[in-house]
N, C-alpha and C positions, 0 to 999 in steps of 0.2 A: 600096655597102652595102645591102643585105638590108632593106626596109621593111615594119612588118609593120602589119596592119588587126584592128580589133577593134569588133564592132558593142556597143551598149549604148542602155538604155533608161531607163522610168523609175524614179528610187531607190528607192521604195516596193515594187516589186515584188521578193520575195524570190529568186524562178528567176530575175532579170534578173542580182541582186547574183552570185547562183553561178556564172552561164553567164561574166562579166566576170573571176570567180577560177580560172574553167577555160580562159579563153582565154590568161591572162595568168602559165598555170603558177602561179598561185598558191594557199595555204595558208589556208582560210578560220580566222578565229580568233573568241575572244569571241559564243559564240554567232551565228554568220555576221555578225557586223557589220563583221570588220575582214577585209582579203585582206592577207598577206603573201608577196611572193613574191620569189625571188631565182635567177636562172638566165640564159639565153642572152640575154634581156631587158635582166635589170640588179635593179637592186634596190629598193625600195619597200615600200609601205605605200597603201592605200586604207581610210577608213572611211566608214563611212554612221552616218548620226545619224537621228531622229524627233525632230524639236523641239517640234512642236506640232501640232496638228490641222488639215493642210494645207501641214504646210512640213518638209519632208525636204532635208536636206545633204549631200553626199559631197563630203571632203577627200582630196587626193590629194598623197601627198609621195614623188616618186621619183629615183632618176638612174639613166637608161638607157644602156644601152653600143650600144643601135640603134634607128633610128627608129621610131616606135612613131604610125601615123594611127590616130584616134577618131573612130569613124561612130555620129553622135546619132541613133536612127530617130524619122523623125515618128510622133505617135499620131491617129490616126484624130481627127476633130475631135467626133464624140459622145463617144472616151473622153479626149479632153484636157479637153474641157469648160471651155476658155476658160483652162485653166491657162499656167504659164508657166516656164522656164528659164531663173535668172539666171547666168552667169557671171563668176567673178570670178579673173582671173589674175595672183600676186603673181611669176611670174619671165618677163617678157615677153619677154623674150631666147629663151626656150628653150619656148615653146608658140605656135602662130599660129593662129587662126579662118580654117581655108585656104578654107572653102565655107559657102554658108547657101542650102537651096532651087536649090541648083547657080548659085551665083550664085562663081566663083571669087576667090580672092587676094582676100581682102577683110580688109586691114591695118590699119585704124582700131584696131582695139581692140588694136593691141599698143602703140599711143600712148596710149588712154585705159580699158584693164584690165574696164572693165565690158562685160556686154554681155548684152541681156535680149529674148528669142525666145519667141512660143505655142511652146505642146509640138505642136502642130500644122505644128513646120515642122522639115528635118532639118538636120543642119549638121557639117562635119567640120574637126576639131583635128589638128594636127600637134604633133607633141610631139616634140623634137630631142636626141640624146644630148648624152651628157660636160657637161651640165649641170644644176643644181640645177633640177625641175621640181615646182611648187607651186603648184595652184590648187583652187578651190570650185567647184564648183556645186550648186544649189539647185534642188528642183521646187516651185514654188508656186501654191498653186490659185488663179483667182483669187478667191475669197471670200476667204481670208487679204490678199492683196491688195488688197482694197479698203478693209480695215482700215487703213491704211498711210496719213500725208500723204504726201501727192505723189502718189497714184496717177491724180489725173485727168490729169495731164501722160502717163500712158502709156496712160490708157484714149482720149484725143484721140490721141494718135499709132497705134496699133492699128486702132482701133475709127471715128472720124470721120472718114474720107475723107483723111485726111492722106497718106499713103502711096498710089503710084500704082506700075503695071508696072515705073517702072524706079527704085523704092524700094527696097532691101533690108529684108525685114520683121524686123530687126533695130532695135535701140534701144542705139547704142554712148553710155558717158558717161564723163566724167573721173573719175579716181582722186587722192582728196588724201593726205597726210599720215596723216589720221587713220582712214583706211578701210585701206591697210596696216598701222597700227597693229591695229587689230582684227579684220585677215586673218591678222595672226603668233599673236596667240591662240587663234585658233580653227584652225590649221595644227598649231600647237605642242601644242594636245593630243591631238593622234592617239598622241603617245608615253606619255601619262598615263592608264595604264587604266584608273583609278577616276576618271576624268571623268564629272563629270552633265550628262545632256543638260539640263538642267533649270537648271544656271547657265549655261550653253554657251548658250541660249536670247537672254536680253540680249545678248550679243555679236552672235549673230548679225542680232537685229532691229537694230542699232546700223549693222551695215554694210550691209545692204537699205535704212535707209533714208539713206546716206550718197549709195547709189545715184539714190533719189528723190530725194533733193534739188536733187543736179547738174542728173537731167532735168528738175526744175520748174524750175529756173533757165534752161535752154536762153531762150536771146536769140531774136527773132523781128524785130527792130529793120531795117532796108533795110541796112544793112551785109551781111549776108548774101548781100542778090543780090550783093554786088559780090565776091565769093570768090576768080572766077575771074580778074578783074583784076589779084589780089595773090598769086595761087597760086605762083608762078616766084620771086617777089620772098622770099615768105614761103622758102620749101625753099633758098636761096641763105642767107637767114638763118640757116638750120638746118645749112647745111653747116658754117657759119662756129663754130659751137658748136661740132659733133663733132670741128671741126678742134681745139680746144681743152679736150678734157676732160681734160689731166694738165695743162693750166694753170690761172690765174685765169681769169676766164671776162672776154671785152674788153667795153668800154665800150660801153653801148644806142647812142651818142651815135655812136661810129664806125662801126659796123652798119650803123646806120640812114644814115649818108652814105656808106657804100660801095655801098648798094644804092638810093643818090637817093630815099629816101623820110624823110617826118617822124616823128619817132621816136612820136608818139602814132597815126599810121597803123599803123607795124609792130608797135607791140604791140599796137593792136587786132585785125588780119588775122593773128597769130598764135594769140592766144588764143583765136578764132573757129576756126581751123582744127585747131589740136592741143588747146585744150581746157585751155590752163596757160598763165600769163605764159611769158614767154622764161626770166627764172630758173628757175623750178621746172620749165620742161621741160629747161634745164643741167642743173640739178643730177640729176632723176630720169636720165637718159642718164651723167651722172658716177657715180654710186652703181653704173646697172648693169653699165657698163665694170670699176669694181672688184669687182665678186660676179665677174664673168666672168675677172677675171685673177687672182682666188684659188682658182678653182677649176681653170683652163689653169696655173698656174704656180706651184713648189714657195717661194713669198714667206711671210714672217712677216705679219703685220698691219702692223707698224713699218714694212715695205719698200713692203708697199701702200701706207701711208697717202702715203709720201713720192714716190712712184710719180705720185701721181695732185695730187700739188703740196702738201699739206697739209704745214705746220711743227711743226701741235700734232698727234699721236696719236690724245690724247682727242678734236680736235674732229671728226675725220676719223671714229672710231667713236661718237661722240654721231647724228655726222650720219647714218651710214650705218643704225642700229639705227632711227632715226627713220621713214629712210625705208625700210627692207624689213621692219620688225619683226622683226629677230633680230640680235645682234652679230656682225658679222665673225669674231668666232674661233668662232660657235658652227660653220662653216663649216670650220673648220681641223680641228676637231675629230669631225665628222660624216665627213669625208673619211679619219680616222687608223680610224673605227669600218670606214666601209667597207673598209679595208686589212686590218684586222686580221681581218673578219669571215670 
């Protein structure tokens, strides 16, 4: 299948936003903020926002029928001026961070959603058909930025020596519960025209700094050096999960003695390496197995839910809206739009 490229830059600049509607056969609308397009591609939706003085958004809600790579160009570092690119990706399944500064296959951030780069550096997205594709990115200067807690946690990592030739000058961090939560509102109003950027504003400062908080929290404890001792042990763990996402998910207790370690070992060498206890990294991989079989497979909600071991309905879609900020049938129903359209 037919890959296609598309270069882009940064959201503030107006010929950036048109040349990305003319690459992408698409329809600029609302005064060029939003691109709508639908053709050989697929169909979508792009908008750009101006939230504040220094901090531009572009939400991107698509599903493509071909793959589609995104070339970020770096900006000269006089006109980045110390700014910065956060990325944040709510369908991990169906977008990967394939390069940053030609550093290839660089996967972290489809385990832990964030991922925050100078505009001084380039970096390319793959973005994979026949499924639901939905993320943010943001250009922030940094003087907005330094407005922020947590920022010295990224101005030491950038900026003090931390980082050496064989660093990626990236800054990947985990994604909770509540930062998808207020990635689906801010996702979700690209379809709501009379959106204000002006309430849209607290959302967004809510999930930048959901992003600071994880990397002030980043552990620096001697645990760390030992990574590579539990690395094999830790992804063995992980098989043992995947193997079971349409069941209960098995006991820490038996895990942990199939793989000859102490169960306070493996969940620490876990959480250290993927960024989430062992549940919450189940369940975020169970959640995404069911978006992906709702939208591979003509199921009701009711057949997912039972699909994927759930007895209660409700609890299966309490859980699922939790975790991706949107309900499982709003996915049913976006799919009948796309049919119909």
């Amino acid at each position: 299948m037919k890959s296609y490229s598309i270069r882009i830059s940064k959201i503030d600049r107006d010929d950036a936003f048109k040349d990305l509607a003319y690459e992408t056969g698409g329809e600029l609308e609302e005064s060029n903020t939003m691109i709508k397009f639908s053709g050989e591609l697929g169909r979508g939706q792009i908008k750009r926002y101006h939230l504040d003085a220094g901090l531009y958004m572009r939400v991107w809600d698509l599903f493509l029928v071909k793959p589609l790579e995104i070339i970020k160009e770096a900006m000269p570092m006089y006109i980045a001026d110390n700014g910065f690119g956060l990325l944040y990706i709510q369908t991990p399944e169906s977008v990967d961070l394939k390069s940053i500064n030609e550093h290839q296959q660089y996967h972290k951030v489809r385990e832990r959603r964030f991922a925050l780069a100078p505009e001084s550096v380039n970096g390319v997205l793959q973005l994979h058909p026949q499924l639901p594709i939905r993320f943010i990115d943001f250009t922030i200067s940094a003087y907005w930025l330094k407005q922020q807690p947590g920022y010295i946690h990224v101005a030491r990592y950038f900026n003090d020596g931390i980082m050496d030739e064989n660093v990626l000058p990236v800054l990947i961090e985990a994604c909770q519960a509540k930062a998808n939560a207020l990635a689906g509102k801010l996702i979700d109003c690209i379809e709501d025209r009379k959106a204000d950027p002006s309430a849209m504003l607290p959302v967004a400062e809510a999930l930048i700094k959901e992003f600071l908080t994880a990397a002030s929290k980043e552990s620096n404890d001697k645990t760390h050096n030992h990574i590579d001792l539990y690395y094999d042990k830790v992804k063995e763990a992980e098989a043992i999960l995947i193997a079971n996402l349409q069941k209960s998910p098995p006991r820490l207790s038996a895990i942990a003695k199939t793989l000859a370690l102490s169960e306070s070992t493996l969940k620490r060498y876990f959480k250290i390496i993927y960024g989430k206890s062992i549940y919450e990294y189940y369940l975020n991989r169970k959640m995404e197995l069911a978006r992906t079989l709702m939208m591979q497979r003509p199921h009701t909600v009711n057949e997912i839910a039972e699909l994927m071991g759930y007895e209660k309905v409700s609890h299966f879609i309490e859980i699922f809206k939790k975790h991706h900020g949107f309900s499982p049938g709003s996915i049913k129903k976006k799919q009948l739009e796309l049919l119909s359209s």
